[in-house]
N, C-alpha and C positions, 0 to 999 in steps of 0.2 A: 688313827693314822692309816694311810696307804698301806696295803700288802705289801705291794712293788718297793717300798723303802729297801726291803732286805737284798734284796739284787743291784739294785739300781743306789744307794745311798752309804758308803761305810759310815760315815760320821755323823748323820743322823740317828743308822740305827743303832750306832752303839753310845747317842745320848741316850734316845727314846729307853734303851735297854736299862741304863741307869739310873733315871730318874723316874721310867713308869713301868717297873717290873713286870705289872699284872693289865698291862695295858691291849685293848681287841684292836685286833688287824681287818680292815675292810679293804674290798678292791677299790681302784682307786675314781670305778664309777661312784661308787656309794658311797662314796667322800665328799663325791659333788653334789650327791643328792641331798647328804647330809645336810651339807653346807646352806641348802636352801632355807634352812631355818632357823638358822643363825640371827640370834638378836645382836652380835656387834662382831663387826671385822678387823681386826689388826693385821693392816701389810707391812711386812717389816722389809719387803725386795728381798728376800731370799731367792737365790737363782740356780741352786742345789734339787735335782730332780726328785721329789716326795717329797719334800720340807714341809706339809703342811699338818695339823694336827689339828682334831676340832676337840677343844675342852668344853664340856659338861659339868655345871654345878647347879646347886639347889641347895634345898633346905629341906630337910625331915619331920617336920613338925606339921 
């Protein structure tokens, strides 16, 4: 998630807070850079300033 959440967002960051404790803050360039590697996009029209989050999964094996 965006840095800028925690200034800009109350209600995001206090899901973010409860449901991903341990979760890394990036600026909210590196978000977009992120993003460019995204194998699938969900817009849900959020219109809340940092609403976006990129999740990461895989497999360990």
């Amino acid at each position: 998630a965006a840095s800028e959440v925690r200034g800009a967002n109350r209600a995001a960051t206090a899901l973010l807070d409860a449901r991903f404790p341990d979760l890394d803050l990036v600026s909210h360039e590196r978000l977009k850079e992120l993003s460019a590697g995204a194998r699938l996009v969900v817009r849900t029209g959020e219109a809340r300033p940092y609403a976006n989050v990129l999740l990461r999964c895989g497999v360990f094996f």
